[in-house]
C-alpha positions in Angstrom: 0.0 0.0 0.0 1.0 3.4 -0.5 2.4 5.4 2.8 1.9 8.1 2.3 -1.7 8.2 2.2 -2.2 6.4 4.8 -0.2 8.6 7.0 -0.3 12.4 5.8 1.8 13.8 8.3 4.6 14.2 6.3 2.9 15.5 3.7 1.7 18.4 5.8 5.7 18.7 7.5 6.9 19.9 3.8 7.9 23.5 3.3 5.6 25.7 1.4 7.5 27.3 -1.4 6.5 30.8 -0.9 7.9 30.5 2.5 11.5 29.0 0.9 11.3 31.2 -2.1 11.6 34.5 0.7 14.2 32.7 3.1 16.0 32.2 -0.1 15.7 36.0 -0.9 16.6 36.7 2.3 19.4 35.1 2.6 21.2 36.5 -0.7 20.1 40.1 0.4 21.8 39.5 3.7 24.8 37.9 2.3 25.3 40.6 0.1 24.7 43.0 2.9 27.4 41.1 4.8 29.7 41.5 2.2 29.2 45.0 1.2 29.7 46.1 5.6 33.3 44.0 5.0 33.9 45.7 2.2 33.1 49.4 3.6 35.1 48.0 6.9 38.0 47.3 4.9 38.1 50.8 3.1 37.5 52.7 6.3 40.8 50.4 7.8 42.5 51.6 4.8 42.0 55.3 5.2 42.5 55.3 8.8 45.6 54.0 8.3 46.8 56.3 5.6 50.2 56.0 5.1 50.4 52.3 5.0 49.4 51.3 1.3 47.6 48.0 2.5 47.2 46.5 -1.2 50.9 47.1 -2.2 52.0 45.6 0.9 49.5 42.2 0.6 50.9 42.1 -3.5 54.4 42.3 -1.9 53.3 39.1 0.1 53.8 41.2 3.8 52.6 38.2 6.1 52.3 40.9 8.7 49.6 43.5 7.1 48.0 40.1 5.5 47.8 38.6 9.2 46.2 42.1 10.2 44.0 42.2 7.6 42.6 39.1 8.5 42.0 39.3 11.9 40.3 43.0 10.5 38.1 41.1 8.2 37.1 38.5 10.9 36.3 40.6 13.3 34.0 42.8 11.2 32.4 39.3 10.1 31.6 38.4 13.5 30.3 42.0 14.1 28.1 42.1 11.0 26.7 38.3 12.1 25.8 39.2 15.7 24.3 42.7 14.1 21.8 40.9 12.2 21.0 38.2 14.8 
């Protein structure tokens, strides 16, 4: 016999696609909202620190400004994630 009509619970558990079509929309538009703040975070690190020419020093492979910039990036990841919580 077929289970599933017999039992129609799981039928009823199912997502309805509007619903998944705007957590799907949701989540790019955050996403990219997430990565526009790193991106604005990264240019505001750059002009604060105005003599230091952060992209000539990552092409000159400076482990030191690329450790910083990391740890820059990271921590305005974590800022932008709690933000939207």
């Amino acid at each position: 016999m077929n289970v599933l009509l017999e039992n129609p619970a799981p039928i009823a558990n199912l997502p309805q696609w509007d619903q998944l079509l705007g957590a799907l929309v949701a989540t790019g538009a955050y996403g990219l909202l997430g990565i526009f703040l790193m991106l604005v975070g990264f240019k505001m690190f750059e002009w604060i620190t105005g003599r230091l020419d952060v992209e000539t020093q990552l092409e000159k492979q400076n482990i030191a400004v690329g450790i910083v910039v990391a740890a820059l990036l990271i921590g305005i990841s974590l800022i932008v994630v709690v933000s939207m919580l």
